[in-house]
C-alpha positions in Angstrom: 140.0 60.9 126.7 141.6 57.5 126.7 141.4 55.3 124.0 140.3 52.4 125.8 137.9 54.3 127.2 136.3 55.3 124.1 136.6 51.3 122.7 134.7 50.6 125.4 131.6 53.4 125.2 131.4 52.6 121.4 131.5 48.2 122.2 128.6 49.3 125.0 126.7 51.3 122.2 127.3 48.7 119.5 126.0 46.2 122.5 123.1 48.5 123.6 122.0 48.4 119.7 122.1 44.9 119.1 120.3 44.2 122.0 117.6 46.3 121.2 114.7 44.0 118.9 113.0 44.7 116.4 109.6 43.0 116.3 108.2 42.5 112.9 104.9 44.3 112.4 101.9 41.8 113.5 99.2 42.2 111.2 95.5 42.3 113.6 93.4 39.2 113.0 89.7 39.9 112.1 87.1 37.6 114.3 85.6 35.7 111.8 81.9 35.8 112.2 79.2 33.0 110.6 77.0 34.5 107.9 75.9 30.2 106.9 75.1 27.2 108.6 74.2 24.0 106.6 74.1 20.8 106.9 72.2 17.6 108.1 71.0 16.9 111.2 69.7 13.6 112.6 66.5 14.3 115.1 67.4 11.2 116.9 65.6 12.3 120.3 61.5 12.4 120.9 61.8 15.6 122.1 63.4 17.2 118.7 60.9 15.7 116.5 57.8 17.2 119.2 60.0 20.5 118.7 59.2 20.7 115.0 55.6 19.7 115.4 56.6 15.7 114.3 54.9 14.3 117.2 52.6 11.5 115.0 56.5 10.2 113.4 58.9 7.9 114.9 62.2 9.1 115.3 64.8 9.4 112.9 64.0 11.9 110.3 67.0 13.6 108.6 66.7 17.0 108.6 68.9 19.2 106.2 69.3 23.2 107.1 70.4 26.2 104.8 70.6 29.2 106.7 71.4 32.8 107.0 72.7 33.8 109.7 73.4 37.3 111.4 74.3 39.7 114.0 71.8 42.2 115.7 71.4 44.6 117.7 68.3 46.0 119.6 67.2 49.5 119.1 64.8 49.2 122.2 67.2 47.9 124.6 71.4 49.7 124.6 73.1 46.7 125.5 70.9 44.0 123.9 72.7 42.1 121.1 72.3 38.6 119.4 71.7 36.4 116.6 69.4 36.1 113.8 69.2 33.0 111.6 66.8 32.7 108.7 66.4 29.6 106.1 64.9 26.7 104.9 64.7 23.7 106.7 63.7 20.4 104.8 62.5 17.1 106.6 63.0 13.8 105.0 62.8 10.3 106.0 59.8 10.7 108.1 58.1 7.3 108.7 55.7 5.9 111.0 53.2 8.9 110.9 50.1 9.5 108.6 50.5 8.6 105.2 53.6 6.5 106.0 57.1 7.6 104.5 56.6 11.3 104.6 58.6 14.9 103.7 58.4 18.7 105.4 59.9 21.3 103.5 59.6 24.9 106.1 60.7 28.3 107.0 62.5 28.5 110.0 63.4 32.1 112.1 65.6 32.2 115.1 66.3 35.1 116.7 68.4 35.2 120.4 68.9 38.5 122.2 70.5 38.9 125.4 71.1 41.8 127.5 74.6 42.5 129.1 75.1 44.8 132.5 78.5 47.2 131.9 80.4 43.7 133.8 79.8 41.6 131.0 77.1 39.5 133.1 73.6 38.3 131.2 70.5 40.4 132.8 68.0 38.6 130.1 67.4 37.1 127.0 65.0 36.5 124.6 64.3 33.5 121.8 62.0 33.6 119.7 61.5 30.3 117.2 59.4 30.3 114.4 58.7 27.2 112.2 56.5 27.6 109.4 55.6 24.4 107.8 51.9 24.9 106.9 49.7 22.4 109.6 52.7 21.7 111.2 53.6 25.5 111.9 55.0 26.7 115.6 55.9 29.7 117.4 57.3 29.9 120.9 58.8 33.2 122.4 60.7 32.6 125.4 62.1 35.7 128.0 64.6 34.5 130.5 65.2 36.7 133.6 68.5 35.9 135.1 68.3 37.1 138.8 71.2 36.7 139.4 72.9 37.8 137.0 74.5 34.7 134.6 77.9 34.8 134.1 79.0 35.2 130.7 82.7 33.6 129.9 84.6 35.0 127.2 85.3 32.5 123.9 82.3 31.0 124.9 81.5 30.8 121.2 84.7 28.6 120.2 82.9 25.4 119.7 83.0 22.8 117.1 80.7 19.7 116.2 82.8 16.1 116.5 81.4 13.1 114.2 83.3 10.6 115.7 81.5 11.1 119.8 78.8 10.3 120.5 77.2 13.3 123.1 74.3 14.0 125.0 72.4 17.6 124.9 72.6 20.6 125.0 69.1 20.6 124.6 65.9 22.7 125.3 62.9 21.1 126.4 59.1 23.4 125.9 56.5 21.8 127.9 52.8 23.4 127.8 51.3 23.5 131.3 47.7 23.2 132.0 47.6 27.0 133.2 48.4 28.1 129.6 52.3 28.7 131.6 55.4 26.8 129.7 58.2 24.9 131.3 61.3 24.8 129.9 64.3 23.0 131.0 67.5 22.4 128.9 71.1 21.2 129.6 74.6 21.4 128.0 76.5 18.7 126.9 77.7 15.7 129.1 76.6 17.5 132.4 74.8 15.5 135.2 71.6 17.1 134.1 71.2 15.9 130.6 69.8 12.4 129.3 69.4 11.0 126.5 65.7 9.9 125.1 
């Protein structure tokens, strides 16, 4: 074989090899989940103090959350998952209703199911709020059927509170109707349908 011949195989094969990368081992991230939420809340709006039971108080209360939060699944249902948070809630700065300056201190139970076809769309879900505050306990249990089927975006869980805007909703709205029925009505933020009260 000719020598140049074989200078040039062995400067392809040196080429080839070079050429070739080597990626460094990627380690795979974990999704975090949240196991605690805490923190202070300002129920600025008429309808968040009504939610609690706060209807006699002006608003304006401060209230300060320490909860548990986490995943569940439904042994009734094979595709229903969701969220359970458990805690206490306490209510401070309350003015304006019986007895003046005031205080809560409660139990509060969320749980949120929803129920995914194989596509990834929302069939239903479920709420289910409990406050337990003594006189000023509530329990509402909502079912929503979505007919069609809501669509369900991925990362739709990537969010994050901002202290420096000021925003309107997302909010939930429970009205009793004279039938015994409830209406509820909601928005998300800064959408057409939300106002602030």
């Amino acid at each position: 074989m000719n020598p140049t011949a074989e200078w040039l195989v062995l400067g392809l094969v040196i080429l080839a090899t070079l050429s070739i990368g080597i990626e460094p081992e990627t380690e795979a991230e974990d999704e975090l989940e949240v196991t605690h939420m805490s923190g202070t809340v300002t129920l600025s709006t008429r309808a968040s103090m009504n939610a609690l039971g706060l209807d006699d108080y002006d608003r304006g209360a401060k209230a300060t959350v320490n909860m548990h939060v986490q995943s569940v699944v439904s042994s009734d249902c094979s595709n229903c998952t969701g969220v359970s948070m458990q805690g206490h809630v306490n209510v401070t700065e309350l003015q304006g209703g019986p007895g003046g300056m005031g205080r809560v201190e409660a139990q509060l139970s969320v749980l949120h199911l929803s129920e995914s076809a194989d596509d990834g769309l929302i069939l239903r879900e479920w709420l289910s709020f409990d406050w337990d505050a003594g006189s000023l306990s509530t329990q509402w249990d909502i079912m929503i059927v979505h007919d069609p089927p809501m669509w369900q975006p991925d990362n739709r869980f990537n969010a994050a509170f901002t202290e420096d805007e000021s925003r309107t909703g997302p909010w939930v709205l429970i009205e009793a109707l004279l039938d015994g029925s409830r209406h509820v009505q909601g928005c998300l933020p800064d959408t057409f349908a939300c106002h602030s009260n």
